[in-house]
Backbone bond lengths (Angstrom), bond angles and torsions (degrees), N, CA, C in turn:
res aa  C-N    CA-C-N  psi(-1)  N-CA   C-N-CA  omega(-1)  CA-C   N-CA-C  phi
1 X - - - 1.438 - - 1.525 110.48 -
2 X 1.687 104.13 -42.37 1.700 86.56 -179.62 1.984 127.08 -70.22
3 X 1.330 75.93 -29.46 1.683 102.80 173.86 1.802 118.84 -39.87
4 X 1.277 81.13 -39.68 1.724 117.38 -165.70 1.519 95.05 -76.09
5 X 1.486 117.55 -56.37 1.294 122.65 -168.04 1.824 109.15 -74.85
6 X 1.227 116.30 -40.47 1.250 122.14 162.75 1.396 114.51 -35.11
7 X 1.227 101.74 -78.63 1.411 120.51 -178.72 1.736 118.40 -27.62
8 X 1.336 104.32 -68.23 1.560 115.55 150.54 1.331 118.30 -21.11
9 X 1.313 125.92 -40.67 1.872 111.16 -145.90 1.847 84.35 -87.22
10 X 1.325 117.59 -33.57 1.329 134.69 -179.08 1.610 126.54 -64.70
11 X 1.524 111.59 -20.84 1.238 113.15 170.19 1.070 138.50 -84.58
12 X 1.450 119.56 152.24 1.311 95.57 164.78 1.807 129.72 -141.61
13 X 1.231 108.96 49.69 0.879 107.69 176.20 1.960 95.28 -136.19
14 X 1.645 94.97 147.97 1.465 101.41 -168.39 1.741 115.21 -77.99
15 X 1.388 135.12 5.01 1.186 123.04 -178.00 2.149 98.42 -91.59
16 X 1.700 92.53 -23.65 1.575 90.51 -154.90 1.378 103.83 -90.77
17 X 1.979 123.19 -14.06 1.145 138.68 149.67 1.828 118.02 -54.53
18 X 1.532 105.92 -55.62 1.445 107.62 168.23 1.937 106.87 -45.09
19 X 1.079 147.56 -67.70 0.977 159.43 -76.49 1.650 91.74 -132.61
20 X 1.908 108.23 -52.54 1.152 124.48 -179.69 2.043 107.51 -59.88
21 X 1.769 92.88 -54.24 1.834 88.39 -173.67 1.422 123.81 -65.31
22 X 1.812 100.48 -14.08 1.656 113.39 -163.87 1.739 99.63 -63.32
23 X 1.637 100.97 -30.93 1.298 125.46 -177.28 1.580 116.79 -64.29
24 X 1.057 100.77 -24.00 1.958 120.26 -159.15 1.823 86.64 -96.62
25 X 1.228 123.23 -41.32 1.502 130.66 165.83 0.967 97.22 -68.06
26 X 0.833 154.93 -74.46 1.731 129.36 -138.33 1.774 111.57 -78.03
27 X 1.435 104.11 -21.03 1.256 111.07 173.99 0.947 137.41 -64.62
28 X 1.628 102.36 -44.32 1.069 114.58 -164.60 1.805 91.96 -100.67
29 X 0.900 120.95 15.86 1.903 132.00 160.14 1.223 110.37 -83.13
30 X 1.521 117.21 -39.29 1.183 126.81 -160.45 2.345 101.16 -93.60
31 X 1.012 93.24 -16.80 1.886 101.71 165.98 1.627 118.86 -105.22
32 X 1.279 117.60 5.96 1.365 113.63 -177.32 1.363 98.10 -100.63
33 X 1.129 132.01 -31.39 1.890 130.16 167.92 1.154 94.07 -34.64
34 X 1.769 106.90 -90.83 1.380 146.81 -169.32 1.748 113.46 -22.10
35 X 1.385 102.03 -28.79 1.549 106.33 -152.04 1.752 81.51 -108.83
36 X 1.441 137.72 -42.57 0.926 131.68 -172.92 1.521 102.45 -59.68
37 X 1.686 135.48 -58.38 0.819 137.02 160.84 1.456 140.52 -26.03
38 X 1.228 127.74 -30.80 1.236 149.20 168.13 0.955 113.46 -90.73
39 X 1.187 129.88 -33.08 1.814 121.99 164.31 1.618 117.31 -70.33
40 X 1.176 103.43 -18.53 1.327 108.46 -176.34 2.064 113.64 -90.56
41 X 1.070 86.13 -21.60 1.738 105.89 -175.79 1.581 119.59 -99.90
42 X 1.078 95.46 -53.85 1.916 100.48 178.92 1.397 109.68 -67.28
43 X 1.671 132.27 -59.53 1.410 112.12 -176.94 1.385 120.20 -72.17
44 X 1.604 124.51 135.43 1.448 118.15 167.46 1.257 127.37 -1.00
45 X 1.470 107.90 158.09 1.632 92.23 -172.71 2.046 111.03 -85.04
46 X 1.861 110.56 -10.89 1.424 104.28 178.53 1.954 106.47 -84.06
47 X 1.817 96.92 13.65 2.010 78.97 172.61 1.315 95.05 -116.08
48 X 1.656 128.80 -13.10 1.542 118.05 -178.36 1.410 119.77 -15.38
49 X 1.455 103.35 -62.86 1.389 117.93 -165.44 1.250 113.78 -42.49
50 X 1.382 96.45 -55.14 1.434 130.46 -165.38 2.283 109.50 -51.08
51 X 1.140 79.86 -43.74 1.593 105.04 -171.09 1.448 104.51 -94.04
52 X 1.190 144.14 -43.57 1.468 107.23 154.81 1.296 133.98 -86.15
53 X 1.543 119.13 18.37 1.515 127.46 150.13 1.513 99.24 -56.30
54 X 1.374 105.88 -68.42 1.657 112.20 -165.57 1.874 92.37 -52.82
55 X 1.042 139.06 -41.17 1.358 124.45 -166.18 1.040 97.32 -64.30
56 X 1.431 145.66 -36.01 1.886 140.89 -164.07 1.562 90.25 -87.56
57 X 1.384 117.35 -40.61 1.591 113.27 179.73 1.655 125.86 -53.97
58 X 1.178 85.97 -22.61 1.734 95.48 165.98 1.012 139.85 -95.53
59 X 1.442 115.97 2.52 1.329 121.56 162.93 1.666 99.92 -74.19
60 X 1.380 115.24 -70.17 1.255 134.41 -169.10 1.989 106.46 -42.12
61 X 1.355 112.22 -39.10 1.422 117.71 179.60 2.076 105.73 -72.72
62 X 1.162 118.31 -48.91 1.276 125.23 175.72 1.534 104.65 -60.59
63 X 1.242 124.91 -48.22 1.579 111.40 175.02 1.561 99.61 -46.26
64 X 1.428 130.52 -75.58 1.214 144.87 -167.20 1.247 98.10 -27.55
65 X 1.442 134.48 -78.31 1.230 128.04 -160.75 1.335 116.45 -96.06
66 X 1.616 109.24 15.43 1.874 110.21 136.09 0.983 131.79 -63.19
67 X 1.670 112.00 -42.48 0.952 129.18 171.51 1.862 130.26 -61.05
68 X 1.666 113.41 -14.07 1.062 131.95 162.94 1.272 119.91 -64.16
69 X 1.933 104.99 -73.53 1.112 113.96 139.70 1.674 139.89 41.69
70 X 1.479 74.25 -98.81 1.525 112.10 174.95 1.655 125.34 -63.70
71 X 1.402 84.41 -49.69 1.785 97.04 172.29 1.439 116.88 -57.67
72 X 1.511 115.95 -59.13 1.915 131.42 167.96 1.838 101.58 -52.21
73 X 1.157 134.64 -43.09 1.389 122.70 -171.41 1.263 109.43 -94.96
74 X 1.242 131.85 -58.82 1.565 128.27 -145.51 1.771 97.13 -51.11
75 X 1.216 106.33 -40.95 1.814 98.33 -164.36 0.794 112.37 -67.48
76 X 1.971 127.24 -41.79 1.327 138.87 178.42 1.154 114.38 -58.24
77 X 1.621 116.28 -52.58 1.279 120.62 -153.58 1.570 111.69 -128.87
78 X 0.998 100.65 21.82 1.705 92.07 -176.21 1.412 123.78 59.92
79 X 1.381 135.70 -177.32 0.886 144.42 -157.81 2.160 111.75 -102.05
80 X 1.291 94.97 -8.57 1.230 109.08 167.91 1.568 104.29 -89.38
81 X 1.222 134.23 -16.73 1.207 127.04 -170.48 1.383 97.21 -93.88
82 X 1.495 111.99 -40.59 1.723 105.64 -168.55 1.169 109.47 -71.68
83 X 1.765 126.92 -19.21 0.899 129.03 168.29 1.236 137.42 -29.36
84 X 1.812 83.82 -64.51 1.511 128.07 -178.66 1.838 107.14 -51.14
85 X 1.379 112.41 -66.49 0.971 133.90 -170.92 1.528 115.58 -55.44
86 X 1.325 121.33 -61.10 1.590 127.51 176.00 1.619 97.45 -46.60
87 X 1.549 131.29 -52.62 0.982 125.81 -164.78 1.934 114.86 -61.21
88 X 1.285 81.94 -46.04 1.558 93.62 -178.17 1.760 106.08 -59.46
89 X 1.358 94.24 -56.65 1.717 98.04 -179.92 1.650 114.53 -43.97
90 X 1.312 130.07 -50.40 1.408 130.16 -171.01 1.978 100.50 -88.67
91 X 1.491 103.24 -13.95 1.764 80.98 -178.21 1.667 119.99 -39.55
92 X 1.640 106.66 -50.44 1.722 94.07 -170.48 1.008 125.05 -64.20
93 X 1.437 117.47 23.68 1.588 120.13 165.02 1.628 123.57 -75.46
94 X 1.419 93.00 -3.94 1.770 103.04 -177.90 1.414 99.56 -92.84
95 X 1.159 115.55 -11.75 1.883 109.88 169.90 1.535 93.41 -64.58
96 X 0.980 148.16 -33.89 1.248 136.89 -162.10 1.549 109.91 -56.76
97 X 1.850 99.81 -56.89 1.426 111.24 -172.22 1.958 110.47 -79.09
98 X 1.478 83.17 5.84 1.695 71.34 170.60 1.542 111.49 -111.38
99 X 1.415 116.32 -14.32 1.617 127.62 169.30 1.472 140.16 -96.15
100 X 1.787 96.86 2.11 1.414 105.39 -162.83 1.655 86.16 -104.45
101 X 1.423 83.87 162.33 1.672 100.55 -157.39 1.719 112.02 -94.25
102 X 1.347 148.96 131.87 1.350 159.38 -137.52 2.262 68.21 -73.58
103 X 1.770 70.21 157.20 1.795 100.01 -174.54 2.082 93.34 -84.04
104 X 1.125 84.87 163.28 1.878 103.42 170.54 1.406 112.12 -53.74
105 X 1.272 110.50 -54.94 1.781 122.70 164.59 1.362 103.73 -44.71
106 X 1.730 130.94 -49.91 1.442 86.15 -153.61 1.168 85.92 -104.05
107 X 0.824 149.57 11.49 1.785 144.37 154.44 1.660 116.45 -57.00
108 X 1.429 108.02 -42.70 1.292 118.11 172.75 1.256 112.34 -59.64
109 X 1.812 125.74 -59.79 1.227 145.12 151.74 1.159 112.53 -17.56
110 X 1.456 126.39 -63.90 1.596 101.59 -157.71 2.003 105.76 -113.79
111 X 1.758 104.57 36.38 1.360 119.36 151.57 1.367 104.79 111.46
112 X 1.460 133.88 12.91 1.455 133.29 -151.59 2.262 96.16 -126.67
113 X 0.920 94.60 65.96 1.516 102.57 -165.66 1.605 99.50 -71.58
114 X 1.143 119.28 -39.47 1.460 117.56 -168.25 1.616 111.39 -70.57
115 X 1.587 107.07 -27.27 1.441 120.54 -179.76 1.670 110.15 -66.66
116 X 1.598 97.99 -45.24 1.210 109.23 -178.11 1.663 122.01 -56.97
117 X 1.603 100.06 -35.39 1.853 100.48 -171.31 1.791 97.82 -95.92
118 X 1.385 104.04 -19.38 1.482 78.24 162.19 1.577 125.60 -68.51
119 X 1.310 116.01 -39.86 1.262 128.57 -176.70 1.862 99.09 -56.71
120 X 0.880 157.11 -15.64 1.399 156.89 -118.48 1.472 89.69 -142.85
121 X 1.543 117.86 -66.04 1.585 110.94 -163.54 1.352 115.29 -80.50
């Protein structure tokens, strides 16, 4: 996905830009399940709540500072820069999916049950 978004800030013709973000959608379709799910499963069950508030809270916070973003680049840099930039700005969000810890299910799943109900209570 970031690859994808990179790629974009650099192009310039509109079928191979369409083609690149269609890519940046589907991806990032394909991590909004995943991510809802894991917030709901990995922290205890008295922060659940707590943690998929913050998951809806982050949509609403990332608009905001697109919207920053946008304001500091578009004039300077055109629309290849804001490109550039939003992408770069949200990349370290993939540390998440590389540090967050397997769900209760698949711990249970692949024979580790005790891991799993600790993780739960």
């Amino acid at each position: 996905m970031t690859v994808s978004g990179i790629l974009s800030s650099f192009n310039h013709g509109y079928w191979f830009f369409f083609v690149l973000r269609l890519f940046i959608g589907i991806f990032q379709g394909f991590g909004l399940g995943p991510a809802v799910v894991l917030s709901g499963e990995i922290p205890p069950m008295k922060y659940r709540a707590l943690a998929l508030s913050g998951n809806s809270l982050a949509y609403g916070v990332g608009v905001f500072i697109t919207g920053g973003i946008a304001y500091f680049t578009l004039e300077s840099y055109g629309w290849e820069g804001f490109v550039l930039a939003t992408t770069l700005a949200f990349s370290p969000s993939i540390l998440f999916l590389a540090l967050a810890d397997e769900s209760p299910r698949y711990r249970h799943q692949k024979g580790n049950a005790s891991s799993a109900e600790k993780s739960i209570k």
